[in-house]
N, C-alpha and C positions, 0 to 999 in steps of 0.2 A: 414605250413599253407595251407589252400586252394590253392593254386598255385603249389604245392609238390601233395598234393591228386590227384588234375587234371593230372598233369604229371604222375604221378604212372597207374591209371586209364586207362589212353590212354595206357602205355607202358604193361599192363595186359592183357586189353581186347583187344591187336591185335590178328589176327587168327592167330591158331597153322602152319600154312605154313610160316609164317613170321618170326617165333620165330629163333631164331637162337643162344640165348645162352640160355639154358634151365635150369641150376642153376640160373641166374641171375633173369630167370623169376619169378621161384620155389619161391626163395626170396619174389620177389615183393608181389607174391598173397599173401602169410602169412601174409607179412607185411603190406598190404592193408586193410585186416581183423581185424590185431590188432590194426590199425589206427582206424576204424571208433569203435571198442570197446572204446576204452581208449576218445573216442572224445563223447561217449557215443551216437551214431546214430546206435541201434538197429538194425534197419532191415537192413540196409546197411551190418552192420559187420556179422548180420547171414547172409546174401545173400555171401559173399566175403569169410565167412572161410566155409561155405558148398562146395564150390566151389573148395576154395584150397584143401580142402580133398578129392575131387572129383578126382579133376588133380590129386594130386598128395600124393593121401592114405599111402604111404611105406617111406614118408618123417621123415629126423628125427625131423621135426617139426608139426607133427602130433598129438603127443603127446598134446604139448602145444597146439595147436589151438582149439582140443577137449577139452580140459580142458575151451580155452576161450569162444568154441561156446556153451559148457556148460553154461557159465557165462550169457551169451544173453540170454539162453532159462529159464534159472533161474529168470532174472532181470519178462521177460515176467509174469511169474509164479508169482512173487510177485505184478506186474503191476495189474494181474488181481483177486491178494487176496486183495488189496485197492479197487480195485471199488466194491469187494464185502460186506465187511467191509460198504462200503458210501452206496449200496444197501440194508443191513438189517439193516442203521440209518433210513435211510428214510422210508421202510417198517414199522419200530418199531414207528417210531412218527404218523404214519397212522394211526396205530392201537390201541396208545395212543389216539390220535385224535377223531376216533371211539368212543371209551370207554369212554370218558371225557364228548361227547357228545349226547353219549346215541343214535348214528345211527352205524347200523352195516354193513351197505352198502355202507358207505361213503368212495367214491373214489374206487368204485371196479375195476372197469376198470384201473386205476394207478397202484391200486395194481398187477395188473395180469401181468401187464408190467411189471414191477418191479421183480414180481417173474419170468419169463420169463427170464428176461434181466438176475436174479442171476444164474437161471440154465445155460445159457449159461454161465456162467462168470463161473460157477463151475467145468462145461466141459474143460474150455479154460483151469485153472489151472491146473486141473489134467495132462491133457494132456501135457502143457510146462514143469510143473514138472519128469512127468513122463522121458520124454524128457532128460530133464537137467541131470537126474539120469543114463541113460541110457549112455549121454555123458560123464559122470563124471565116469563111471563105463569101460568105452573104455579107457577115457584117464589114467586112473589109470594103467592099464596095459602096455598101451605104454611107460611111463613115469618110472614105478618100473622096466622095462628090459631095459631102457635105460643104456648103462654104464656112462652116462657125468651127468646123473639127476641132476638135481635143485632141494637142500632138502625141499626149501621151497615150492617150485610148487608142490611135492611132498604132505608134509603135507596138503598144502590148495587143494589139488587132494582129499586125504580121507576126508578131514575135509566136506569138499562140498558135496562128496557122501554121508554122511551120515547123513549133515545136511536135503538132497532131502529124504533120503530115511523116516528118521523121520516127516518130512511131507506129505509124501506118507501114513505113518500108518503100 
């Protein structure tokens, strides 16, 4: 619960002078990461497995994490292909709106936001997807020279890269 997170937390982020058993730590950070994944709190779990990969990149839980901070940068990626999706509803009924009503200036200024707001929104995709793919393309390799592999982490390793890359184009 909540009261396990906090503890974890405090016992992660003490400073590297303090650490005094550095497996146990290794642990914690990974496990910190996959907490706020599975708890479905985004930025936390990206902020927490960039981190452990940061510490400690030659981990043989490296692998997995990549695979999961994949997952985060993925989730994003879809987060910002729904608002794009609600951004060319609303675009398209404007323009219905327009046409129905026989004004073709009607709500320009909404519009231009709107189209504004998709372009960033289509940036933001690219970019987390791109992202995700690049992660999922790291972990893949970790994870196939692993000798202990998990076949299913494994499978859903390709399976995800290739689902990124197909939406990449």
């Amino acid at each position: 619960g909540p009261e396990a997170v906090a503890a974890l937390t405090e016992g992660v982020d003490r400073p590297p002078a303090e650490l005094q058993d550095r497996p146990t730590h290794e642990a914690a950070v990974f496990l910190l990461g996959e907490i706020h994944l599975v708890r479905q709190e985004w930025v936390p779990a990206e902020a927490r497995l960039r981190a452990a990969l940061t510490t400690y990149p030659a981990s043989p839980k490296a692998g997995r994490a990549r695979y999961q901070l994949a997952q985060v940068l993925r989730h994003g990626a879809y987060e910002a292909a729904r608002k794009i999706r609600a951004d060319r509803a609303e675009l398209a009924a404007i323009r219905k709106e327009a046409v129905d009503t026989r004004q073709p200036n009607l709500k320009v200024l909404e519009r231009s936001r709107i189209e504004d707001r998709l372009e960033q929104q289509q940036k933001a995709y690219e970019e987390r997807m791109r992202r995700a793919y690049d992660e999922f393309a790291a972990a893949e390799k970790l994870v196939l020279a692993a000798p202990d592999a998990d076949p299913l982490v494994v499978r859903r390793t390709l399976f995800w890269a290739a689902d990124c890359a197909y939406w990449l184009g």
